[in-house]
TORPA-4810 file (N, C-alpha, C, O; in nm, 3 decimals):
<nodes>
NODE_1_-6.079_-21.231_-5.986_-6.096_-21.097_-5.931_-5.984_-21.009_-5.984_-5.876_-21.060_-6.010_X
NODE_2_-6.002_-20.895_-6.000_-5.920_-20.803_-6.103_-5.884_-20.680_-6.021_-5.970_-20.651_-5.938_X
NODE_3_-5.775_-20.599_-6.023_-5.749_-20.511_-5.891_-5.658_-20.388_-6.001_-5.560_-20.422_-6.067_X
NODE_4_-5.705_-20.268_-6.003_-5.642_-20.165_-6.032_-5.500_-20.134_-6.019_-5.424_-20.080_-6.099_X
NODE_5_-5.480_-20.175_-5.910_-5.334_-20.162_-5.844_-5.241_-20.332_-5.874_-5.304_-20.437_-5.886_X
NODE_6_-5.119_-20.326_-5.880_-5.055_-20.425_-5.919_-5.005_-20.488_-5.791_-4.999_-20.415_-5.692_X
NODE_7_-4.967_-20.623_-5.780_-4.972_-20.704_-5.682_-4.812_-20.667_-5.600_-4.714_-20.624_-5.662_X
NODE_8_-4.813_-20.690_-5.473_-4.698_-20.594_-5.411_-4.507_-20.649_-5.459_-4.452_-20.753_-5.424_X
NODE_9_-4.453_-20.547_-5.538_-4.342_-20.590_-5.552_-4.310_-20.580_-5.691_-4.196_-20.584_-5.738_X
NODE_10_-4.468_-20.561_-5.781_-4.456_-20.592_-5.935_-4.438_-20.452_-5.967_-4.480_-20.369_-5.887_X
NODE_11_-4.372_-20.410_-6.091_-4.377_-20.254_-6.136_-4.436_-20.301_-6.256_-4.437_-20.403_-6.325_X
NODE_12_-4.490_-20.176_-6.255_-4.602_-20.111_-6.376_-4.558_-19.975_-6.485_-4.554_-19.856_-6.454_X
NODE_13_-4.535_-20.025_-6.591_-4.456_-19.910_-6.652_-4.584_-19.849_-6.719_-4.679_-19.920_-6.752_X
NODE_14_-4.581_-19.700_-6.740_-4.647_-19.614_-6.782_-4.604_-19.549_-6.895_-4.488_-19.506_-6.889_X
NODE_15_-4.685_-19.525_-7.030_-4.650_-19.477_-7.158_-4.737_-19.357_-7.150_-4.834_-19.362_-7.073_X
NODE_16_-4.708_-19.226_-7.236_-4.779_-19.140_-7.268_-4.744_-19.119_-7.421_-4.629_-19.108_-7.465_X
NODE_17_-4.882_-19.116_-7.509_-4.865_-19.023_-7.640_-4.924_-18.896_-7.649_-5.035_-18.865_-7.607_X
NODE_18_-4.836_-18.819_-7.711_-4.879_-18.676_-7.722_-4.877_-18.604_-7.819_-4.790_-18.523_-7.851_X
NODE_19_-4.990_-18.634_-7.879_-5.024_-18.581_-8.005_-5.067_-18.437_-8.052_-5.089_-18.393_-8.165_X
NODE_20_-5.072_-18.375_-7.917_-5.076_-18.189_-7.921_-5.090_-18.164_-7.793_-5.194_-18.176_-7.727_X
NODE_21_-4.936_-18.113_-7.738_-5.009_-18.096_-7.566_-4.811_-17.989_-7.604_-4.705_-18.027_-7.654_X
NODE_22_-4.866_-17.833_-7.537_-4.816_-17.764_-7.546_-4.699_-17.780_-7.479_-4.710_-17.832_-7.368_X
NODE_23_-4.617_-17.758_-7.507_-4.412_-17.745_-7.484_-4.410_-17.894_-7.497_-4.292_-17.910_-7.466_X
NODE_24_-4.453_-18.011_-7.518_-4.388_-18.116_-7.574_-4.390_-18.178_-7.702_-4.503_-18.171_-7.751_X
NODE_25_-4.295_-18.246_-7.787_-4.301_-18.268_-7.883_-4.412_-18.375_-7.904_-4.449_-18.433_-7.802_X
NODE_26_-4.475_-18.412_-8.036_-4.549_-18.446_-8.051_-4.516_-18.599_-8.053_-4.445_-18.621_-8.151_X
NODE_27_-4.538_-18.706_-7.984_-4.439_-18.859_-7.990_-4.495_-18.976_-7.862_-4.586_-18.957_-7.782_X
NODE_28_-4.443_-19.049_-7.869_-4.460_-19.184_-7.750_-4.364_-19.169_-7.683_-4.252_-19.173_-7.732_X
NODE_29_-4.392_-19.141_-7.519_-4.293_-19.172_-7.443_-4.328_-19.303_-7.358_-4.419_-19.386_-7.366_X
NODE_30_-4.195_-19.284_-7.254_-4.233_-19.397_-7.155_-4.163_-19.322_-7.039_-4.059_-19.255_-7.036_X
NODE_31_-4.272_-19.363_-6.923_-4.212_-19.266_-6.782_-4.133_-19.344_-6.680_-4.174_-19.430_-6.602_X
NODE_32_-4.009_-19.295_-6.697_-3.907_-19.346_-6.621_-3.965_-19.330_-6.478_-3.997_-19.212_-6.463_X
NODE_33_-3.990_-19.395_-6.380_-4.064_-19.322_-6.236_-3.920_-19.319_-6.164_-3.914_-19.217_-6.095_X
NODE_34_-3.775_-19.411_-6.155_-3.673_-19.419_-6.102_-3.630_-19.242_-6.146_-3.605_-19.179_-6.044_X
NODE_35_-3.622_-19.186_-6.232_-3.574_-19.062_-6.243_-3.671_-18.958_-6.228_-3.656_-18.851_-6.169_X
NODE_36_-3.793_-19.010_-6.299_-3.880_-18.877_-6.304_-3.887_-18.800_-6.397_-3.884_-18.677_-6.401_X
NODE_37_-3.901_-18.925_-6.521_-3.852_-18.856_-6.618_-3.960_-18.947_-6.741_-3.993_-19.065_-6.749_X
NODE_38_-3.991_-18.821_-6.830_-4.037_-18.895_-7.011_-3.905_-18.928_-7.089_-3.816_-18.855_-7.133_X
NODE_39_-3.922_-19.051_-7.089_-3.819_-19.091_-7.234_-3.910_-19.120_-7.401_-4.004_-19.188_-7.442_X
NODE_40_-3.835_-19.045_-7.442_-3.881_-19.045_-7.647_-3.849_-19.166_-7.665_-3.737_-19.215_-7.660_X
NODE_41_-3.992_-19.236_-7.697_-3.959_-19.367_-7.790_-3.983_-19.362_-7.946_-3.925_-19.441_-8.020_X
NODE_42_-4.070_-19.265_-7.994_-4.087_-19.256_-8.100_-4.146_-19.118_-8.129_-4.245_-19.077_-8.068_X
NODE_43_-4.069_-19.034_-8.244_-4.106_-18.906_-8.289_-4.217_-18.894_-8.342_-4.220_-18.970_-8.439_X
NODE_44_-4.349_-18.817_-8.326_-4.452_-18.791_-8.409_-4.577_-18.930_-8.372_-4.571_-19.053_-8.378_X
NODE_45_-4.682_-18.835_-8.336_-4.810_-18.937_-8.323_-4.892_-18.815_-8.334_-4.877_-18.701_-8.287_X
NODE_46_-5.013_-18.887_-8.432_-5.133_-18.863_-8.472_-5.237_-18.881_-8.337_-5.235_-18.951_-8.235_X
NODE_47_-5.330_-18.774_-8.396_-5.488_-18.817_-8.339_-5.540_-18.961_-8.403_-5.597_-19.055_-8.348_X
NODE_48_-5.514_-18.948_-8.494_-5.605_-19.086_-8.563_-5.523_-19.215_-8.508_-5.588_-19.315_-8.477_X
NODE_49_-5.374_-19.214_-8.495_-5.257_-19.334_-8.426_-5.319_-19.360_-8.297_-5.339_-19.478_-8.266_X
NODE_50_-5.359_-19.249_-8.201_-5.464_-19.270_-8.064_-5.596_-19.314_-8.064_-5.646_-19.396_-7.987_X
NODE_51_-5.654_-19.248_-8.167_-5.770_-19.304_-8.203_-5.750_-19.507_-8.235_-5.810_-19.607_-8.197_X
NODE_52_-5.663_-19.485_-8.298_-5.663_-19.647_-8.334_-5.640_-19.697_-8.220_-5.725_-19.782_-8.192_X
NODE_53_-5.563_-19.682_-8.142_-5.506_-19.727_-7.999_-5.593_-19.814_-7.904_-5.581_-19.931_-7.867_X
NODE_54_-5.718_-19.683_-7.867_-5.799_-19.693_-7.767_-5.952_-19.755_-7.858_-6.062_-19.731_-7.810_X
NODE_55_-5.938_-19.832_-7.985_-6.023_-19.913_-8.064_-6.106_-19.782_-8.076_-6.217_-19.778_-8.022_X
NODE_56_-6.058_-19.680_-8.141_-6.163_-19.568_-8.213_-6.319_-19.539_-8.113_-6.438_-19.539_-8.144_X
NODE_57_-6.236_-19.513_-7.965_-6.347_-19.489_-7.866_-6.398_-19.336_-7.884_-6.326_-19.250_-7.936_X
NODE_58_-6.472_-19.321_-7.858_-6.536_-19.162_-7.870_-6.457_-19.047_-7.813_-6.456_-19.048_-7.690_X
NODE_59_-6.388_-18.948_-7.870_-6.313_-18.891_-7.818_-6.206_-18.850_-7.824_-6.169_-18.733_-7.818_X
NODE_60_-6.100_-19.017_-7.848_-6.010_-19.051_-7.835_-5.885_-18.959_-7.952_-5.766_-18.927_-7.938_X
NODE_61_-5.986_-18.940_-8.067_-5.904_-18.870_-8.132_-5.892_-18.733_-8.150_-5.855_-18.681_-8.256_X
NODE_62_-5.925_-18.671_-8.045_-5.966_-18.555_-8.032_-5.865_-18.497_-7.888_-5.850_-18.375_-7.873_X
NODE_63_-5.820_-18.567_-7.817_-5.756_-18.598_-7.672_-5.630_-18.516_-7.751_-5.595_-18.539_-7.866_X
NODE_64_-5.567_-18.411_-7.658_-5.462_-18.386_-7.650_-5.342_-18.492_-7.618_-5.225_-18.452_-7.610_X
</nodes>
């Protein structure tokens, strides 16, 4: 059985790429939730780098 939510006690880290999304640079972060904060892991990501990501799902490279 498979559950959306993570089992009590475990943390779940969250990444965002942003490949055109206005006032942020274009890159991979990772969301600090202890601060509240995006950290830069890597400068510069493509539509097509997302596209590859999410196995070239419909859309995907088109996603802000």
């Amino acid at each position: 059985m498979s559950s959306a939510a993570p089992p009590a006690g475990e943390r779940v880290d969250a990444y965002l790429a942003t490949p055109n999304v206005t006032g942020v640079p274009a890159g991979l972060f990772h969301y600090n939730a202890r601060e509240h904060s995006l950290e830069l892991l890597g400068e510069g990501f493509t539509h097509a780098e997302a596209g590859a990501l999410c196995a070239h799902r419909e859309g995907t490279d088109q996603a802000a």
